[in-house]
Structures are given as C-alpha cells and as structure tokens.
C-alpha positions in Angstrom: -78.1 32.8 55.5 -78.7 29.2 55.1 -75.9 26.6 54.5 -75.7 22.5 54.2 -73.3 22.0 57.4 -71.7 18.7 58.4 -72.5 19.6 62.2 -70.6 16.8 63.8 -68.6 13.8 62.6 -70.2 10.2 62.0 -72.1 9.1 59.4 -74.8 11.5 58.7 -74.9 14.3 60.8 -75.5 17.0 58.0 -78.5 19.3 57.4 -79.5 23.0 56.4 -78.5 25.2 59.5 -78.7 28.8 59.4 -75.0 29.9 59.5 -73.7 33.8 59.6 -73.3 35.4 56.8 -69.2 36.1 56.5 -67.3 38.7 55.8 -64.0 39.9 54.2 -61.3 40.0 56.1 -58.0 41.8 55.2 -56.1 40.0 52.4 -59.5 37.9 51.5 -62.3 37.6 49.1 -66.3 37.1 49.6 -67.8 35.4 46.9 -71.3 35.0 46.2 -71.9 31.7 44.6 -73.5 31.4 41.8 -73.5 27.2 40.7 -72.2 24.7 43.3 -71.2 20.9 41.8 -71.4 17.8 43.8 -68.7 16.2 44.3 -68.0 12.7 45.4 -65.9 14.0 48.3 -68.9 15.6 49.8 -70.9 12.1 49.9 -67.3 10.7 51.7 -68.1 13.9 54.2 -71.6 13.0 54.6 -70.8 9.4 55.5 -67.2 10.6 57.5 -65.6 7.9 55.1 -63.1 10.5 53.9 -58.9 10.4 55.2 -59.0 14.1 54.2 -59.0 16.1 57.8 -62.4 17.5 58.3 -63.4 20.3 60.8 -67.2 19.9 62.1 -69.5 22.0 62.4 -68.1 23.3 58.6 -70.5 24.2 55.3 -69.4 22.1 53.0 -69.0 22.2 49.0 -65.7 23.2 47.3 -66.9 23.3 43.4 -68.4 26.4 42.6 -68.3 29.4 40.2 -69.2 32.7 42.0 -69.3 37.0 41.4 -67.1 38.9 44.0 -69.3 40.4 46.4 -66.7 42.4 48.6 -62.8 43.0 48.7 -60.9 42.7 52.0 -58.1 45.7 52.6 -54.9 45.0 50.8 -56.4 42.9 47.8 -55.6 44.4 44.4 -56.6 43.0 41.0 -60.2 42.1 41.6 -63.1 44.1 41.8 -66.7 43.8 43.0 -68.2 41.8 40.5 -66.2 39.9 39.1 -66.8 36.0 37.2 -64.2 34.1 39.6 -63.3 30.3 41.0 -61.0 29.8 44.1 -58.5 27.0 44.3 -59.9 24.5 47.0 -56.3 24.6 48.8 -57.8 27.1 51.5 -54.7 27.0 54.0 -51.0 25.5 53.9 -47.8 26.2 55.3 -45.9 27.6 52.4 -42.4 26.6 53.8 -42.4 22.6 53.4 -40.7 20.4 50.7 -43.7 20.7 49.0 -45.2 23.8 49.1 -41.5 24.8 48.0 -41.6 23.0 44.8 -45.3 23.8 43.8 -46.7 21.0 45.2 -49.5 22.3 48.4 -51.5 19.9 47.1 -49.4 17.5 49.4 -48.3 19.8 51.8 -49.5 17.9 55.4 -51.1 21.2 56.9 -53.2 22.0 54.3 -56.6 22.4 55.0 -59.5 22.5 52.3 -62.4 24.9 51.7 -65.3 22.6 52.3 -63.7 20.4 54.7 -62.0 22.6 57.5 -63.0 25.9 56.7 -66.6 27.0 55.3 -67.4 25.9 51.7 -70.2 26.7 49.1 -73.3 25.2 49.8 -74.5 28.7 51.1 -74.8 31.8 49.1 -71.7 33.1 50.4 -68.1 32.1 50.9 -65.1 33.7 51.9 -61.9 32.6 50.7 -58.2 33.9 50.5 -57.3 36.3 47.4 -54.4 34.2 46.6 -56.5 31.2 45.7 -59.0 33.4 43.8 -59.0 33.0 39.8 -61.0 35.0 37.2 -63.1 33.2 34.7 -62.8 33.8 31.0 -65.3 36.0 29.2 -66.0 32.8 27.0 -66.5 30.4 29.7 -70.4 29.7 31.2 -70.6 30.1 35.1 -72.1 26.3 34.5 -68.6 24.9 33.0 -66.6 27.0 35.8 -68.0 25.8 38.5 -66.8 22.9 37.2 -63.0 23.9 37.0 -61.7 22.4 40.3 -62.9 18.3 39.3 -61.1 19.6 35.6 -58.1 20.7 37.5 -57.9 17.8 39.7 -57.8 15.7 35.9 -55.5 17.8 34.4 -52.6 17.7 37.2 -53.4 13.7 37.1 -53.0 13.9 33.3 -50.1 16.7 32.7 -47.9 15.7 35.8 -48.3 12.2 36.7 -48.2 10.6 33.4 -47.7 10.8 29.7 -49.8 11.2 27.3 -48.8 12.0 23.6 -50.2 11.7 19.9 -51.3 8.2 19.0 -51.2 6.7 22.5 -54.8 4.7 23.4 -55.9 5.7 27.1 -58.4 3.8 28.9 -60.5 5.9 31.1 -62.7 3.6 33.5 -65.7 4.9 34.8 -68.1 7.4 33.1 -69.1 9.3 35.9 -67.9 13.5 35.5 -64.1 13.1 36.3 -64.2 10.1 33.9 -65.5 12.1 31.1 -63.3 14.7 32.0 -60.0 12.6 31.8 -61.3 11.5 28.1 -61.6 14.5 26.7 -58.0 15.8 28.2 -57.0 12.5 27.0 -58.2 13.7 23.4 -56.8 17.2 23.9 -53.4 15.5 23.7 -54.4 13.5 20.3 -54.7 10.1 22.0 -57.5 8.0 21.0 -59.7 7.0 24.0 -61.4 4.1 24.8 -64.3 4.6 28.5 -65.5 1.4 30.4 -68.7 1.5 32.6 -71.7 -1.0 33.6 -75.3 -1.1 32.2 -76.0 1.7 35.0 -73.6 4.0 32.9 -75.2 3.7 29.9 -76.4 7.5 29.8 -72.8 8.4 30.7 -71.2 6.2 28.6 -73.2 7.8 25.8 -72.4 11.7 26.9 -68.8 10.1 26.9 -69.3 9.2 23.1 -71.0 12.8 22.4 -67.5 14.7 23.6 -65.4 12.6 22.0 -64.7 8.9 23.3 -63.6 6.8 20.4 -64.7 3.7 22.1 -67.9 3.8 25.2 -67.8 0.1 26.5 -70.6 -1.3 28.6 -68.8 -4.0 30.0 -71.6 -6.4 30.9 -72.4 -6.7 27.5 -69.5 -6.0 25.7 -65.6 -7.4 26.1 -63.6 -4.4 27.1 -60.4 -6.6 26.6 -61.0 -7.5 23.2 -61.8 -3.5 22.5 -58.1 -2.6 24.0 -56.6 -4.8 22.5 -58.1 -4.3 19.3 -57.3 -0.8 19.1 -53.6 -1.3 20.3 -52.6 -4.4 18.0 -52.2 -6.5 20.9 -50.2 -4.5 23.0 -52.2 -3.1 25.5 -53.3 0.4 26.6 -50.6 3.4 27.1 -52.0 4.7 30.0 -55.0 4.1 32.4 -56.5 6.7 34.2 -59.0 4.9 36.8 -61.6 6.9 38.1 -64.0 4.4 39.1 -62.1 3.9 42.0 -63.3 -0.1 42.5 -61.3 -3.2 42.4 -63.1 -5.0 39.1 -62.0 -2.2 37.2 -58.5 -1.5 38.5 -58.0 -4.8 38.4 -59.4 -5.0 34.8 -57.0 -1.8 34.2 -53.5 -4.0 35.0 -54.4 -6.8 32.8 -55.3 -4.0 29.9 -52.0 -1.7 30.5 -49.2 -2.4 28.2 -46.0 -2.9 29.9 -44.2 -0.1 30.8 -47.2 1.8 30.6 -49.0 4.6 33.0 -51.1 3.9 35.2 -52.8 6.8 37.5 -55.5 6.2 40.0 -57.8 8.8 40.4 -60.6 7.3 41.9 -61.0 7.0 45.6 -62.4 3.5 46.4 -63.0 4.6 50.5 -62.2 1.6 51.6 -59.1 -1.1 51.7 -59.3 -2.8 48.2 -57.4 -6.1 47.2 -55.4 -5.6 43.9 -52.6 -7.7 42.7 -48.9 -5.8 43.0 -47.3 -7.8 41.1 -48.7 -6.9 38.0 -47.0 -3.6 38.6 -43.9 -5.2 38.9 -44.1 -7.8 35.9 -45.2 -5.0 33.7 -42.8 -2.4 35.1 -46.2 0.2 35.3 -45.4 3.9 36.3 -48.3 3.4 38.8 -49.0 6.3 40.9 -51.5 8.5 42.8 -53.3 11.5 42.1 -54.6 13.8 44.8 -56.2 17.4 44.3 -54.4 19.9 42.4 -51.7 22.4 41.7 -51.8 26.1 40.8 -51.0 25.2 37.2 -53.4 22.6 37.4 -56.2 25.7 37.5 -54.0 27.3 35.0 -55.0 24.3 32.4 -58.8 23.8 33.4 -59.3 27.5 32.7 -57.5 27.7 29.5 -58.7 23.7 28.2 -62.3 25.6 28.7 -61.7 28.9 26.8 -60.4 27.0 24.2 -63.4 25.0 23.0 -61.0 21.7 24.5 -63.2 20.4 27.1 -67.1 20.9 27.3 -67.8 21.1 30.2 -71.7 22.4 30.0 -73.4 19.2 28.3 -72.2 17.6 31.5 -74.7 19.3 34.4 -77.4 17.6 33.3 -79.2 17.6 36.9 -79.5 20.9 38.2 -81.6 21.4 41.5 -81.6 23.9 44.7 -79.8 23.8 47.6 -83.0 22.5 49.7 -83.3 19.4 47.8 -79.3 18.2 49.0 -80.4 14.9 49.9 -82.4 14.2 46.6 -78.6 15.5 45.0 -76.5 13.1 47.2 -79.1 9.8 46.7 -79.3 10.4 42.6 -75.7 10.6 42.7 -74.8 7.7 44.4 -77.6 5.5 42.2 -75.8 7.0 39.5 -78.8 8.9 38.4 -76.8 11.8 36.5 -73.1 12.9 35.6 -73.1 15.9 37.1 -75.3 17.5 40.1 -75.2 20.9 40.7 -76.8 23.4 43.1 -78.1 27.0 41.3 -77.6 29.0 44.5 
C-alpha cells in the first residue's frame, strides 16, 4: 500500500513510499482509514521543527476516523466493521506519576501514532485496542476524524482552566483548534470573542457561523477596545491562545483580567519573547496544554453527539492523499480551516 512517510529526519525528507500493509497483532486493532485531518504537528514533522520524539522512516498522520478491518486475538468489544477513532497516545509506560493519575499525556515514554510508530496517511493503521474508541451513530466519519484536535481543546478547556456561565473568553487565532476552543468556550455559556489577521478573514467568519459572539480582524479593528467592551473594563476571564505567535500572546496578557486563565495552546516552534511579569502583576493561572487524556476523548465524542460542537462545516478542503504537498502549502498560507485526506 502507499503511505506519506517522513523517511529520515531534517527538514523535508517526506514523500509517498510504498509501505507494507500491517497486520493485527494480538491485543491490537487494524483500522482502515476512512478521513485523515492535517494537523499542524505534521507540517512541524515535515520541517523536523517538532520537540515531540519522532522515529524515521514512520507514516505519519494521527487524526483520522476509520472502520475496523481485523481483530487481533484477545480483543473483545469490537467487531469488524465498526465506526472507530484511536487515541494518539500509541505507547507509555503505565507505572509513572503520571500515567498513575490519568495523565499519559505527560508520561516521558510515551510515544505517538504518527510520530514513532505508523500513523494514517495510508489506508491502513494498526493501533492498540485500548486506545480504540467507537463513534456515535449520530456523528459523520468527517467530524470524527476530527475528534483527537477536539480532545486536545477539551482537556485544555475542562482541566487546565475554568470556564463558567457569563465568563468572556478570548480565543486567538481562527485556524481549526481556534474554532474549536470557541465553541467549547460556548458549550460552557461563556460569551466568546476570536482575534485573527486579514488572512483569517474566511475563518474568522466560519468562527461567527458556530457561534463566536465577537470575530475580530485585528488589522482593522481594535481587539482591545472589543474586550474591554464586553467585560466593562475588566478584562477577559480566560485566554485560550492557539495562534501560538508572540503579537497575540502578548496581546492576550494585556487583555486577561487579573487573576484570570490563561492556557497556551498553540505551539509557536520556536523560542518566543513574552513579558513574565505580566503573569506575575496579574497573578494569571498561566499554564500549558499538551495532547490529551482519556476523558479528554470521552468529551470530544459526547460534545459531537450532542449537537455542541460542529465539527463538519469545518473541512472545507478535502483532497487525496497524492496531493500531500498541495495540503501542507494551503495550510501553511492559511488557505482553509481544515485539510483533510479522503483515503
């Protein structure tokens, strides 16, 4: 069969190989894939930019939806055929701090699906049963294959901060994870204001559609005045920041109320200068987001079933696997919200 492969690290260094075609091994799952989203991860693969261990020569891809294609000895509750999505967390060691209190997403042996072992940009992957979730009969294999970027907002949204009736959250950056956090934002009753450029504009309006109460373009309009508006002068509750650039996280500080949260979600890939002491004169509850939990998936799969998030209006560039490199350069120039492969 024919996979995208990151073949060796350095920038670059990823093409369409043919790769075997695996099979399930006891206590595992194959999965034929049925939509594959783009994340911005995979771009960090392609130009080895990323601090997450990766494993050349490894098919990458980790967001997918998929139909069980065959059942490895000792699995039970699944059958051939089945709608399913896998948690990305292929491998950890289930005995640290972390793994102990439900937390593998920072456990420091574990390896991701994608990254160290063989992802989803083929028409085939093979992952553990434990990580394997069903879909709901209500949810579209389009919007599943985006539940892993929906879990990744929800344990960002549900663990890390607060967010309750009334609050105003500023969400910067419109791209899918950004729309994602404004409409979990909105699932908790807060009213939600989304910053982008003049390049967002699409986005910003797709933002608007599912349920932003304020879309700011921030080259033409004053984002602080918006914030500050909507908050009588006391600033946002909570940030999440999924641009993952210093204008906007530093834009974020000045526009969190004190004592507010702050989570970053974006991954700049590079050092970035930000002033700390704005954490410390405000007294933010600034913190990190990385991946996902269990419960995480838990939430993604129920915010979908019930009508919460829509995920669907989202893939609005949908191409095959062969035209990877026309994916990866609309994405970066911000050509779409969401890319996806129909395998």
């Amino acid at each position: 069969m024919k996979g995208l492969v990151k073949y060796a690290a350095g920038p670059g260094n990823m093409e369409i190989r043919d790769v075997a075609e695996p099979t399930a091994a006891p206590g595992q799952i194959k999965i034929a894939v049925n939509y594959a989203g783009v994340c911005g991860s995979d771009l960090h693969i392609y130009h080895s930019d990323i601090a997450i261990p990766v494993r050349p020569p490894v098919v990458v891809g980790h967001e997918f939806s998929g139909t069980i294609a065959e059942i490895g000895e000792g699995v039970a509750g699944f059958k051939i055929g089945d709608r399913v999505v896998s948690q990305t967390a292929y491998e950890y060691c289930g005995t640290c701090h972390y793994c102990h209190t439900g937390y593998f997403n920072l456990c420091p042996h574990r390896r991701t699906l994608g990254y160290w072992f063989d992802g989803i940009f083929a028409p085939y992957t093979v992952v553990p049963a434990a990580r394997v979730m069903k879909i709901p009969e209500n949810v579209s294999d389009i919007s599943a294959a985006m539940s892993e970027p929906l879990a990744c907002v929800c344990h960002a949204a549900y663990d890390l901060c607060r967010i309750v009736p009334g609050d105003v959250v500023l969400v910067t950056g419109p791209g899918a994870i950004g729309i994602m956090a404004a409409q979990v934002a909105k699932a908790h009753g807060a009213k939600v204001v989304i910053s982008g450029m003049a390049v967002d504009a699409p986005r910003l309006e797709l933002a608007k559609q599912l349920g932003a109460d304020f879309a700011v373009n921030v080259e033409k309009e004053d984002l602080a005045e918006v914030v500050m508006t909507a908050t009588a002068g006391n600033g946002a509750d909570v940030v999440l920041e999924c641009a993952g650039v210093a204008p906007a996280i530093d834009s974020a500080l000045n526009l969190i109320k004190r004592q507010g949260y702050f989570v970053q979600i974006g991954l700049p890939g590079e050092k970035i200068p930000f002033d700390v002491s704005k954490i410390a004169f405000k007294e933010l509850k600034f913190t990190g987001s990385l991946g996902s939990r269990r419960s995480s998936w838990e939430q993604s799969l129920a915010l979908q079933a019930a009508g919460m998030v829509k995920l669907e209006p989202m893939a609005d560039v949908i191409l095959p696997l062969e035209q990877w490199q026309e994916a990866f350069r609309r994405f970066e120039a911000k050509e779409g919200c969401k890319f996806m492969f129909k395998m």
